[in-house]
C-alpha positions as a Python dict, from the first residue, in 0.01 Angstrom:
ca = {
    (1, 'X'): (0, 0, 0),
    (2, 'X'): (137, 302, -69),
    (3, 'X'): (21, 655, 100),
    (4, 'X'): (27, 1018, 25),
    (5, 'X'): (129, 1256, 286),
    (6, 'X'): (297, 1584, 234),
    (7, 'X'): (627, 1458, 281),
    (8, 'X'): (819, 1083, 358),
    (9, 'X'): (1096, 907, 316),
    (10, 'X'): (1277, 777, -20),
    (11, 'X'): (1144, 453, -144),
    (12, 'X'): (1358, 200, -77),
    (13, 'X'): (1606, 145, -356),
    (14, 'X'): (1733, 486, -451),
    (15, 'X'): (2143, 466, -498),
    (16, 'X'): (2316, 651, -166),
    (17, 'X'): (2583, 911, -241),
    (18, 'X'): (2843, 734, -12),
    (19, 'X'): (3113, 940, -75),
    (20, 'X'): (3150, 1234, 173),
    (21, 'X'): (3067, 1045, 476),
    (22, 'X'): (3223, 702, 423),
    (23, 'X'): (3172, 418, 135),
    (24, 'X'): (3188, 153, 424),
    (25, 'X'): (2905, 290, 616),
    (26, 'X'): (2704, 433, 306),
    (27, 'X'): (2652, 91, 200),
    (28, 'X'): (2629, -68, 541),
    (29, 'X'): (2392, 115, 677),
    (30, 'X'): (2172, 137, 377),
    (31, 'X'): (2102, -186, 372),
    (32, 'X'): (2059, -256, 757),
    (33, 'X'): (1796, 69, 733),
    (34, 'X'): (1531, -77, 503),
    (35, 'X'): (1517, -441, 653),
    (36, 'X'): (1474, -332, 941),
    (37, 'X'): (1216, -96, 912),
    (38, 'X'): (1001, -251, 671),
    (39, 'X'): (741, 23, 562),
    (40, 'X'): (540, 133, 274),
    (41, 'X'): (688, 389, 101),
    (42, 'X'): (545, 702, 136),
    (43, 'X'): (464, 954, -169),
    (44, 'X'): (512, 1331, -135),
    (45, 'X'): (270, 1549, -219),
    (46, 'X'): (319, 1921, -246),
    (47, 'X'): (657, 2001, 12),
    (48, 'X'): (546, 2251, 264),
    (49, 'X'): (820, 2461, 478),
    (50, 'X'): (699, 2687, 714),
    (51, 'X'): (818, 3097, 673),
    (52, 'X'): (1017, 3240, 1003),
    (53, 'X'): (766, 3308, 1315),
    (54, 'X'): (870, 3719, 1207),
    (55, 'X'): (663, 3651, 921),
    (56, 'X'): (389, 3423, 1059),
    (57, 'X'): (537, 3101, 1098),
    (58, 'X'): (400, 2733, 1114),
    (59, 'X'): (28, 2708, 981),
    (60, 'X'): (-138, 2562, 1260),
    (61, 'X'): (-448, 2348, 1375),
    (62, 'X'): (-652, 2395, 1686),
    (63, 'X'): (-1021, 2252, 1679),
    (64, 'X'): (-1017, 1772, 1726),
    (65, 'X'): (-1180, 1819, 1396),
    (66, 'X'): (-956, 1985, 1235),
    (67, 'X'): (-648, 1796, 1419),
    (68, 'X'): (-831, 1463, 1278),
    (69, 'X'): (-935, 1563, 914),
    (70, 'X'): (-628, 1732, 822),
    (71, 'X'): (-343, 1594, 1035),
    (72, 'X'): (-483, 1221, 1084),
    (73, 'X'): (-470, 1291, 1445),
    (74, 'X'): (-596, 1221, 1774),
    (75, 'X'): (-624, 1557, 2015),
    (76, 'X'): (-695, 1354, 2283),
    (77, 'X'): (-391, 1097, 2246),
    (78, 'X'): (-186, 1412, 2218),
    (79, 'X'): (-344, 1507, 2530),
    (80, 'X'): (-221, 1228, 2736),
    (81, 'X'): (138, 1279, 2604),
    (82, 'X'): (127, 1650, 2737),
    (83, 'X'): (-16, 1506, 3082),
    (84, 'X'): (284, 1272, 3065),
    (85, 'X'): (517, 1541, 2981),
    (86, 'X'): (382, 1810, 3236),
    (87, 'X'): (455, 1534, 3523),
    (88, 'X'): (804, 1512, 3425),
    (89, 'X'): (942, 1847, 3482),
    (90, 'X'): (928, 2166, 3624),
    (91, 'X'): (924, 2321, 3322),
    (92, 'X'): (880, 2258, 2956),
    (93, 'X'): (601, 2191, 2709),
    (94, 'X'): (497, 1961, 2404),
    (95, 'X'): (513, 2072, 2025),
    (96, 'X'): (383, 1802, 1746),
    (97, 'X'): (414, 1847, 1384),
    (98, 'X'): (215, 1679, 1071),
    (99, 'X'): (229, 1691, 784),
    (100, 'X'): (327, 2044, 823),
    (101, 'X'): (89, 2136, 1090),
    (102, 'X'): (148, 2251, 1412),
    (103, 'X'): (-85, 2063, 1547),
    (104, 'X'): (-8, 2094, 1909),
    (105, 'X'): (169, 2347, 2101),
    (106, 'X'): (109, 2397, 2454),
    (107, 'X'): (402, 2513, 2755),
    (108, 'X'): (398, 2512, 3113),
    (109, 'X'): (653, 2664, 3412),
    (110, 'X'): (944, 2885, 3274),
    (111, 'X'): (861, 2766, 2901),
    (112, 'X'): (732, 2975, 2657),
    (113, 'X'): (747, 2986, 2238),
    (114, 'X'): (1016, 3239, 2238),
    (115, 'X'): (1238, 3128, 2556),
    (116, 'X'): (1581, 3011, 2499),
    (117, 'X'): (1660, 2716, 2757),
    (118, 'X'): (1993, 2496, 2747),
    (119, 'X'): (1862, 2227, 2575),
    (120, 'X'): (2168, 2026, 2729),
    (121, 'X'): (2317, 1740, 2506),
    (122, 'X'): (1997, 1781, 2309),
    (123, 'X'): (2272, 2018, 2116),
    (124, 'X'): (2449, 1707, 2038),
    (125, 'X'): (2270, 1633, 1698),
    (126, 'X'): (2349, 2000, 1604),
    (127, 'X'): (2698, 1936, 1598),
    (128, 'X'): (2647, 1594, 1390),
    (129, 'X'): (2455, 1745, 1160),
    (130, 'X'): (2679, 2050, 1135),
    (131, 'X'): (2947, 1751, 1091),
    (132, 'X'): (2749, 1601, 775),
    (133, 'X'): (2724, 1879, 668),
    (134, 'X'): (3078, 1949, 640),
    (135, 'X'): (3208, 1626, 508),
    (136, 'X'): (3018, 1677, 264),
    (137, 'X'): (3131, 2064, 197),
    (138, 'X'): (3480, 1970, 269),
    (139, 'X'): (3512, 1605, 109),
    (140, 'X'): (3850, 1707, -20),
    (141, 'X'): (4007, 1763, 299),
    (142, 'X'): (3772, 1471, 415),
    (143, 'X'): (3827, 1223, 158),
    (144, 'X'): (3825, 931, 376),
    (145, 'X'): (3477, 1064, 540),
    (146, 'X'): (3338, 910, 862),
    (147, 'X'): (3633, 666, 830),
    (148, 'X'): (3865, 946, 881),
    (149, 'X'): (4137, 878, 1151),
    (150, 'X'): (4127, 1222, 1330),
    (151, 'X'): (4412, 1243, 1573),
    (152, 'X'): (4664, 1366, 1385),
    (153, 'X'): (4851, 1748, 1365),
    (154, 'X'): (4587, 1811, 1076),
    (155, 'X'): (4305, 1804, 1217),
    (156, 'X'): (4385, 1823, 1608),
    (157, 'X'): (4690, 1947, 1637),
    (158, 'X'): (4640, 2050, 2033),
    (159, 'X'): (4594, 1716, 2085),
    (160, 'X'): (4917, 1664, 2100),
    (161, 'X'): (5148, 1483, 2194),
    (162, 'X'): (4880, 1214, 2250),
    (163, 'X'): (4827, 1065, 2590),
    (164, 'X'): (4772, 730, 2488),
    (165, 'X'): (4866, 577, 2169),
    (166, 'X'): (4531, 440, 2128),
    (167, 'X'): (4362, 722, 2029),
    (168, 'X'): (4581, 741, 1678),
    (169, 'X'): (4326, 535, 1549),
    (170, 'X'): (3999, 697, 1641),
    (171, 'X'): (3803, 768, 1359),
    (172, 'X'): (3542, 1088, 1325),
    (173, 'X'): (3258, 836, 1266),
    (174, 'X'): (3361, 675, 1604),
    (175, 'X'): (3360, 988, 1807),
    (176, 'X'): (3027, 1130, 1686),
    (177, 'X'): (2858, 751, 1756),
    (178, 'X'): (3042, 742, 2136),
    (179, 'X'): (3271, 428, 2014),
    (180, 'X'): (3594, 608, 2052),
    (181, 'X'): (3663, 450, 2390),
    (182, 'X'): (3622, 783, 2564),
    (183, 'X'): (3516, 706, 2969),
    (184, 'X'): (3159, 766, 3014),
    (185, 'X'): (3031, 1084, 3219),
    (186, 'X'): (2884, 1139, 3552),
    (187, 'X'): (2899, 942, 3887),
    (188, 'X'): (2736, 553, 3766),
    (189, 'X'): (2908, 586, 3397),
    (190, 'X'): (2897, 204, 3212),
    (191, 'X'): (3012, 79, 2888),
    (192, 'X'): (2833, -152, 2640),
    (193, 'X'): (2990, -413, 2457),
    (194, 'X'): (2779, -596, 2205),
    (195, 'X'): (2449, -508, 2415),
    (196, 'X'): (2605, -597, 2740),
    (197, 'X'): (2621, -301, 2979),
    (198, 'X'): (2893, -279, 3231),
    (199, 'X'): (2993, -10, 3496),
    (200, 'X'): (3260, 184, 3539),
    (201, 'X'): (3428, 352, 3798),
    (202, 'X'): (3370, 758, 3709),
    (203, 'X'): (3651, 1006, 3654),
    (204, 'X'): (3684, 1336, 3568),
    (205, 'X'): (3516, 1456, 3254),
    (206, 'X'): (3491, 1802, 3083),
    (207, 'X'): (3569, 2152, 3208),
    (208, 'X'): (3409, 2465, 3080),
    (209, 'X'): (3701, 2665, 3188),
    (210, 'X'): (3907, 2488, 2945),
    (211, 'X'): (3664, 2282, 2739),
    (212, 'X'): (3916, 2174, 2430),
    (213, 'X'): (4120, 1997, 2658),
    (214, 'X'): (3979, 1838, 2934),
    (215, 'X'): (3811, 1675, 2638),
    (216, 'X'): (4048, 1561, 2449),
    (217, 'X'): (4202, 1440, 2767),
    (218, 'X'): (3949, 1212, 2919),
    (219, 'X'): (4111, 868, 2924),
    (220, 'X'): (3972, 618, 2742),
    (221, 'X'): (3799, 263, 2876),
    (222, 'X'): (3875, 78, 2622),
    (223, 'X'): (3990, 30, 2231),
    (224, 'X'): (3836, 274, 1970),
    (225, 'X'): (3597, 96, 1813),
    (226, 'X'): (3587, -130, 2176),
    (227, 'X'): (3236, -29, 2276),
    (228, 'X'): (2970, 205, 2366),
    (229, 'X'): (3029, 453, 2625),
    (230, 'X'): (2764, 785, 2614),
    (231, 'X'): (3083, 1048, 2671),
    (232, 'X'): (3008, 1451, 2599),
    (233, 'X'): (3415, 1495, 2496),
    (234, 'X'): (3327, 1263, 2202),
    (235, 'X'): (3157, 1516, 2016),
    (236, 'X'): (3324, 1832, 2110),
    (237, 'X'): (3634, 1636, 1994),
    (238, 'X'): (3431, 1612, 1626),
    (239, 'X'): (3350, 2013, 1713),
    (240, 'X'): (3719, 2089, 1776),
    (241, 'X'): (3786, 1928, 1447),
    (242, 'X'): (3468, 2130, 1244),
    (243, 'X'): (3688, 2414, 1314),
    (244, 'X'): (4025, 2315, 1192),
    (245, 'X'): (3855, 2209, 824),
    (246, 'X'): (3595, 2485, 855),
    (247, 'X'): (3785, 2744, 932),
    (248, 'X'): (3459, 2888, 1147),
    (249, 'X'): (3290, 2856, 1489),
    (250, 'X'): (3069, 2558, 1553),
    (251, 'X'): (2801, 2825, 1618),
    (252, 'X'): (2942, 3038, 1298),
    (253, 'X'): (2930, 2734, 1095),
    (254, 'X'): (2528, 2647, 1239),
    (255, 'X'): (2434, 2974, 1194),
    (256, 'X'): (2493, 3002, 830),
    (257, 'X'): (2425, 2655, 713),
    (258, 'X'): (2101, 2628, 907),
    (259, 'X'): (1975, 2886, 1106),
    (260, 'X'): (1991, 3129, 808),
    (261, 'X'): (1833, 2981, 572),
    (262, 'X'): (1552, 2817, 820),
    (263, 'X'): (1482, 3160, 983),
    (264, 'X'): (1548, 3100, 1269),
    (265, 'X'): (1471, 3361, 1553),
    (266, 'X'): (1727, 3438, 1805),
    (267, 'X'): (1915, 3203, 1956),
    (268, 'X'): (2240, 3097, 2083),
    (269, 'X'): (2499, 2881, 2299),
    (270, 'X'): (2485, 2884, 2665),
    (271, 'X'): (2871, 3016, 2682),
    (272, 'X'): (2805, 3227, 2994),
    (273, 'X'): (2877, 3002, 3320),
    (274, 'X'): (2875, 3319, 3607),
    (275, 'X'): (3180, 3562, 3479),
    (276, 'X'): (3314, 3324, 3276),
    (277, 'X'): (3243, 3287, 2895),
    (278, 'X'): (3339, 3014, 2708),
    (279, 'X'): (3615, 3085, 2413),
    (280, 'X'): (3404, 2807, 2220),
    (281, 'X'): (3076, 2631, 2184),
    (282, 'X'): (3050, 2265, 2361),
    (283, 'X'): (2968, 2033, 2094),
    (284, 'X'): (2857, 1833, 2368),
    (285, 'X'): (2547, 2045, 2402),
    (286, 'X'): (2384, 2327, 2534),
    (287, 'X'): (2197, 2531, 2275),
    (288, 'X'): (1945, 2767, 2337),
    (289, 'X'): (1678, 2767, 2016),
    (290, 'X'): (1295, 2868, 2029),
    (291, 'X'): (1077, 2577, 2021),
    (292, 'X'): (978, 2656, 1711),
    (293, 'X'): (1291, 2662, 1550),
    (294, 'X'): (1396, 2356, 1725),
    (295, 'X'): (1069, 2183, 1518),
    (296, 'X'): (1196, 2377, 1184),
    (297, 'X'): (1504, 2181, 1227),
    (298, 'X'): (1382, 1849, 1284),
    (299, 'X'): (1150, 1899, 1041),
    (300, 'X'): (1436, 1955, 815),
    (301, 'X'): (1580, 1596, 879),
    (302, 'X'): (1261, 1463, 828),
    (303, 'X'): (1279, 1635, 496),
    (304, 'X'): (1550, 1425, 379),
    (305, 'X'): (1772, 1763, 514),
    (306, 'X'): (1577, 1991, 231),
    (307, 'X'): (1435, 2348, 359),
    (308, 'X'): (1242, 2485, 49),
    (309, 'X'): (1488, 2480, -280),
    (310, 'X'): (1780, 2416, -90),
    (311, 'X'): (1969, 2099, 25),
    (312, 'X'): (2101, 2231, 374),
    (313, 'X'): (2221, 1857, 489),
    (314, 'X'): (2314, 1526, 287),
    (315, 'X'): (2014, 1310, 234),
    (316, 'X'): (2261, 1014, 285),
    (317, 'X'): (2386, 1145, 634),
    (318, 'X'): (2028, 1134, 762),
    (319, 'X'): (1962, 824, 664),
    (320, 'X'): (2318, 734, 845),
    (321, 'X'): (2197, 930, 1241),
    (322, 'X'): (1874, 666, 1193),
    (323, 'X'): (1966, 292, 1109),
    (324, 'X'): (2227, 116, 1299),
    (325, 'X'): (2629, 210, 1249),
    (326, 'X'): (2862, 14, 1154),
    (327, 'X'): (3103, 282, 1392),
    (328, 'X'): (2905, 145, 1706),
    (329, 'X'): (2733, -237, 1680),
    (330, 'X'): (2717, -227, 2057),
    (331, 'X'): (2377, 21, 2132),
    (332, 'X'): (2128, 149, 1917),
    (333, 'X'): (2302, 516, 1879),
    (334, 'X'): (2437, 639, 1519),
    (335, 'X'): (2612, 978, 1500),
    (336, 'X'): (2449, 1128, 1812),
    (337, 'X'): (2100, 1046, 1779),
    (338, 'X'): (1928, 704, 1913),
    (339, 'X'): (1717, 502, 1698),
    (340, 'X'): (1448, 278, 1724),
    (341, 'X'): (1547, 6, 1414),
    (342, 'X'): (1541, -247, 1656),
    (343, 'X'): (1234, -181, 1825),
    (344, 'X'): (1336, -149, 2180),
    (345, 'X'): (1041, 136, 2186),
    (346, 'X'): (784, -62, 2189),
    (347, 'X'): (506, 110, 1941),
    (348, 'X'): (690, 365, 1781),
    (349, 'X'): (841, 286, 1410),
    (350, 'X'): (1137, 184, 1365),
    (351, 'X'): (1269, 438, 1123),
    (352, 'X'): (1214, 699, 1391),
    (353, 'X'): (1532, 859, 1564),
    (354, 'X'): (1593, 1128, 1834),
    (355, 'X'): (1822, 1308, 2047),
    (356, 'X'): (1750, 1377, 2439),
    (357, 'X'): (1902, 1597, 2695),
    (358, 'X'): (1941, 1661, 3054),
    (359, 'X'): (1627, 1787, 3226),
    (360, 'X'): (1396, 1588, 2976),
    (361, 'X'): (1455, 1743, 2647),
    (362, 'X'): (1394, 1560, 2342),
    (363, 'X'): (1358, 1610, 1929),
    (364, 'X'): (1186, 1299, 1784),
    (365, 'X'): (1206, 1254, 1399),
    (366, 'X'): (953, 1002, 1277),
    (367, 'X'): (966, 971, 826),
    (368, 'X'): (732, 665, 836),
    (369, 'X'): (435, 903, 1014),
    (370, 'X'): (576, 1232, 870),
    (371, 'X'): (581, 1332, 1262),
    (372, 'X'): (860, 1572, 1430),
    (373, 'X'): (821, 1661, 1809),
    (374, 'X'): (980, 1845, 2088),
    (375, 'X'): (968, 1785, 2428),
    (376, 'X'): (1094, 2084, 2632),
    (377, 'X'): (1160, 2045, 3038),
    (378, 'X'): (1429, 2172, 3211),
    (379, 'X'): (1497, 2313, 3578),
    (380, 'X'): (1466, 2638, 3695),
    (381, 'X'): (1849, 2717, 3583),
    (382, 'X'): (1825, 2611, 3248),
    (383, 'X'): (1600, 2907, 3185),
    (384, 'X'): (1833, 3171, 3309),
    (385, 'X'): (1907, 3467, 3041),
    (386, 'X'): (2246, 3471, 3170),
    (387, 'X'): (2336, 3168, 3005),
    (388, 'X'): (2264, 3312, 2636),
    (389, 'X'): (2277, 3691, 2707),
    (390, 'X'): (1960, 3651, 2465),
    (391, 'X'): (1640, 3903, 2673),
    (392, 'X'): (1381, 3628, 2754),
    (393, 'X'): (1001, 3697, 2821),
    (394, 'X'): (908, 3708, 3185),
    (395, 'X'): (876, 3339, 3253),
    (396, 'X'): (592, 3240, 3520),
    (397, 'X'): (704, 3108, 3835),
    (398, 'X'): (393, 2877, 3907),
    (399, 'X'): (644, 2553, 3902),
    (400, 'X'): (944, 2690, 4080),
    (401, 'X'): (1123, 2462, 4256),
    (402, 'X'): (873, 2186, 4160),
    (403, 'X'): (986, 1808, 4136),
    (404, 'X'): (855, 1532, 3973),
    (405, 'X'): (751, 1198, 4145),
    (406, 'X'): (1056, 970, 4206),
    (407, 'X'): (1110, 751, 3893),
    (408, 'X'): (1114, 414, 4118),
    (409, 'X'): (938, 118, 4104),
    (410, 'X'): (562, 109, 4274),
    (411, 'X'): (668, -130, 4458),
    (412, 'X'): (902, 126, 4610),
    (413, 'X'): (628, 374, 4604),
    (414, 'X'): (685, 554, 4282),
    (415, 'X'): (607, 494, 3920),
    (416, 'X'): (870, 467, 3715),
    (417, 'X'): (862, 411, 3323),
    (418, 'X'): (1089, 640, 3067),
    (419, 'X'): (904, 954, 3002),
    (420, 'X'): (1064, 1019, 2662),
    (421, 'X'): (1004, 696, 2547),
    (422, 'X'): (639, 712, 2620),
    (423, 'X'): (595, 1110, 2477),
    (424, 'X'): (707, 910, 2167),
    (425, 'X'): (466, 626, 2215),
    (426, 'X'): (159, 832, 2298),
    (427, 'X'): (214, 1061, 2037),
    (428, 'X'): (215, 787, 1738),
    (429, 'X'): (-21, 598, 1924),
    (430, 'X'): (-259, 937, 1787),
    (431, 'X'): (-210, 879, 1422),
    (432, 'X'): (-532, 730, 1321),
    (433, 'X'): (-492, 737, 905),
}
C-alpha cells in the first residue's frame, strides 16, 4: 500500500551518495535501514516549509476536527502525552508536527514559544549534523569521510602529543557515535559491549574553563571501536575538528548553514557560566533555540535535510543518524542520535530517531508518520538569560522549585517508566490514518 502525505521518506532502492561520509558505512547502513524498518513507502505530495515566526510562521491546527481531518490525528492521544510530559518536569512543554501542521503546542513553568533554555546534550545532533554537513562541503580535505582517523597534527593538532597511543586510530565516525573509547560521564558511567552493559568507575570529565582539553584528555575505557560509552568529549572532539577544516565557529558554521536559511529567531549557545564565557561552543550540548525553530530543524531531517529549494544537509547522512552504524554495533546510537530500528520502543516505528538531553529534552524525527516533536523540560536554571545573554520573556514562576515523582518502582512507592520513550509512544499511538 502506498500513501500520500505531504512529505516521507525515499522509497527504498534509490542509490546513496556514499562518498562524503564514508563508502563503508554508506553501504552498510543502507542496507541494515530498510530491513529493518520494513514500511510502505510514502509519496510526497506538495513540500510545505513553514516561513520564520517574524513573518507568521508554522500554519497551525486547533479545533479535534480539524487535528483529525487534516493531520490524521488524535487531540486527545496528544493530550495524554502532554499530561505525561507536564509530570516530568518543572518546566517545559509539548510541540507536534504533521504533515506540516502545528498541530499541538502547549508550555507550562518557565517555558514559553520564544524562551531560549539549554537544551543540554539535546545540542548534540546540532553538531552531527553540522558535521554532515561538512564532510560533505569539505570532502576534499575529508576524503576518507566518517572513516577518517582524526588524531593527527591536521586536524587536532592540540591534541598533541597524545596521551595514549590508542587514540591514533579513532576515527570521526567513532567519536560522533560514542565508540571512541572515551570514559563515560557522571557518577554511575557504564560501557556496552555488544548489548552488554557494564559499569565503570567515574573520573573526571569536561571543564568549561578549558573545554578543548579536558576533552580531548578524558582517558579512554577501552579500544576505539571497543564499545559504547555515552561520553560529551566525544563530540566536542568532532567540534574541535569542524573548526580546523571549517575554518569557522561551531556556532558560525550552524548559523549560516542552518539557522539562516531556516529563519530561525534568536538564539544561541549557553557560553556564559557566572563571569566566565566560554572561548568556544561545547559540541557536547547546550543550545538555546525557540521551540519553534527547534521543530523547523527536525523537520528539516525529516525532509531528507531539504528546507524549500535548498539541500542544507546530505540526504545520505540522515539516513546514516537513523539505522544502525557500523562505527558502534554495541547500542542502538548512530552519530548522536538514538534510533528505534530495533524496536526497543515498543510502538513507535522503527525508522524513527531522536536526540535527548538533561532535564527531559527531546527532538523525535519520525519519516514513516511524517511526525517531528519536541519535548521541552528543564529546571529552573536552564531558563536563566544569563546563560545566552539573549532578553527572555518574563517566565511564570507557578512551578518553581517543583519536582517530579521519584522515577522508582511502585513497589518502592513511585512509578517509574521512561518519560521520553512514552511522549514518543503516545504521540504515534494518535495517528489514526
Amino acid at each position: 500500500m502506498v500513501r500520500k502525505v505531504e512529505c516521507g521518506p525515499l522509497a527504498p532502492g534509490r542509490p546513496m551518495r556514499t562518498g562524503p561520509v564514508g563508502a563503508t558505512a554508506g553501504r552498510k547502513s543502507l542496507s541494515v535501514l530498510f530491513t529493518l524498518l520494513g514500511a510502505a513507502p510514502i509519496v510526497c505530495a506538495a513540500e510545505y516549509f513553514p516561513p520564520p515566526d517574524s513573518d507568521g510562521g508554522w500554519r497551525t491546527l486547533k479545533t479535534a476536527e480539524e487535528i483529525r481531518a487534516k493531520a490524521g490525528m488524535d487531540l486527545s492521544r496528544l493530550e495524554d502525552a502532554y499530561t505525561i510530559t507536564e509530570r516530568s518536569t518543572a518546566n517545559g512543554g509539548l510541540l507536534v508536527v504533521r504533515h506540516g501542521f502545528l498541530v499541538f503546542e502547549k508550555y507550562f513553568g518557565r517555558a514559553s514559544r520564544k524562551a531560549n533554555p539549554d537544551m543540554a546534550s539535546t545540542g548534540k545532533a546540532f553538531t552531527s549534523i553540522a558535521c554532515g554537513i561538512m564532510l560533505n562541503e569539505f570532502r576534499a580535505k575529508l576524503s576518507a569521510g566518517l572513516d577518517t582517523k582524526v588524531f593527527t597534527q591536521k586536524y587536532l593538532p592540540e591534541a598533541f602529543p597524545l596521551d595514549d597511543p590508542r587514540k591514533a586510530d579513532i576515527s570521526l565516525g567513532q567519536l560522533l557515535c560514542m565508540s571512541a573509547g572515551y570514559w563515560g560521564e557522571g557518577q554511575t558511567p557504564t560501557g556496552i559491549v555488544l548489548g552488554k552493559v557494564a559499569p565503570l568507575k567515574p573520573v573526571k570529565g569536561q571543564d568549561i574553563r578549558d573545554l578543548d582539553q579536558s576533552s580531548l584528555h578524558v582517558p579512554l575505557w577501552t579500544k576505539p571501536g571497543g564499545g559504547y560509552s555515552y561520553s560529551s568529549p566525544s563530540p566536542h572532539i568532532a567540534s574541535i575538528v569542524l573548526r580546523h577544516v571549517t575554518g569557522m565557529e561551531l556556532q558560525d558554521y550552524i548559523r549560516e548553514r542552518l539557522a539562516k536559511p531556516m529563519g530561525w529567531g534568536p538564539w544561541g549557545y549557553c557560553l556564559h557560566r557566572g563571569d566566565f564565557k566560554m572561548p568556544h561552543a561545547n559540541g557536547a550540548g547546550s543550545i538555546a533555540l525557540h521551540a519553534t525553530d527547534a521543530l523547523r530543524f527536525a523537520y528539516c531531517l525529516l525532509h531528507q535535510g531539504k528546507w524549500k529549494d535548498q539541500q542544507l544537509v546530505p540526504a545520505d547522512y540522515i539516513k546514516l543518524c537513523r539505522s544502525p552504524s557500523p562505527y558502534n554495533p554495541h547500542a542502538p546510537f548512530s552519530l548522536q542520535f538514538e534510533h528505534n530500528a530495533d524496536g526497543h520502543v515498543i510502538g513507535a516505528p522503527r525508522d524513527a530517531f531522536f536526540k535527548s538531553g538533561a532535564g527531559g529534552f527531546c527532538l523525535y524525527i519520525v519519516p514513516s508518520l511524517d511526525v517531528v516533536i519536541y519535548k521541552l523540560g528543564g529546571k529552573d536554571n536552564q531558563y536563566d538569560p544569563a546563560l545566552t545573554g539573549i532578553p527572555q520573556p518574563e517566565p511564570s514562576h507557578a512551578r518553581d522549585n517543583w519536582t517530579p515523582i521519584p522515577r522508582t518502582p511502585f513497589d518502592e512507592g513511585g512509578f517509574g517508566g521512561d518519560t521520553l520513550w512514552r511522549v514518543l509512544q503516545f504521540v504515534c499511538a494518535s495517528v489514526k490514518d
